[in-house]
C-alpha positions in Angstrom: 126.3 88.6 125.7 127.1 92.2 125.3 125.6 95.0 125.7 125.9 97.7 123.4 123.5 101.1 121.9 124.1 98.9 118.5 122.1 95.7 120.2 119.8 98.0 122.6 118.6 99.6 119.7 118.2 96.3 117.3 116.2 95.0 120.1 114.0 98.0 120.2 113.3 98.1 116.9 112.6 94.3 116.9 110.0 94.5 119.5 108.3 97.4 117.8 108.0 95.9 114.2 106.7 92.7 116.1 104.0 95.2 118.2 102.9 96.8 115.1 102.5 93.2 113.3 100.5 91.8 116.0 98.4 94.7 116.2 98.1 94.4 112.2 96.8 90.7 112.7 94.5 90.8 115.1 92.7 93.9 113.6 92.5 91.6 110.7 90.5 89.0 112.5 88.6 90.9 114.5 87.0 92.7 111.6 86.6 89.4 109.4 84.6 88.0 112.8 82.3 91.5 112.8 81.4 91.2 108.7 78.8 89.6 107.6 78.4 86.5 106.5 77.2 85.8 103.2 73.7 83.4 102.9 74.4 80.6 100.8 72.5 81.0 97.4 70.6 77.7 96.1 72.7 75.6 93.7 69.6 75.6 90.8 69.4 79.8 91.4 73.1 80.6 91.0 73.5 78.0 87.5 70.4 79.7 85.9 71.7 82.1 83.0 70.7 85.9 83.4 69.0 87.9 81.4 72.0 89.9 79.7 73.2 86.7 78.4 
């Protein structure tokens, strides 16, 4: 394989765009992991119709 600026710098800009992708993701999850979870509402409660209906 040669090696050429051409190549050197392909593979540069590979590895960053992969960095800043994996970063992207795992930010992602981490937050989604910290939020809240939402309690689950009672099947009867969340059917019943509301008063602006």
């Amino acid at each position: 394989m040669f090696i050429t600026t051409q190549s050197i710098q392909a593979e540069t800009a590979y590895r960053h765009e992969r960095t800043k992708r994996e970063f992207r993701a795992t930010a992602r999850s981490e937050s989604q992991e910290r939020a809240p979870k939402p309690e689950p509402r009672h099947a009867r409660r969340a059917l019943r119709p509301t008063h602006a209906a």
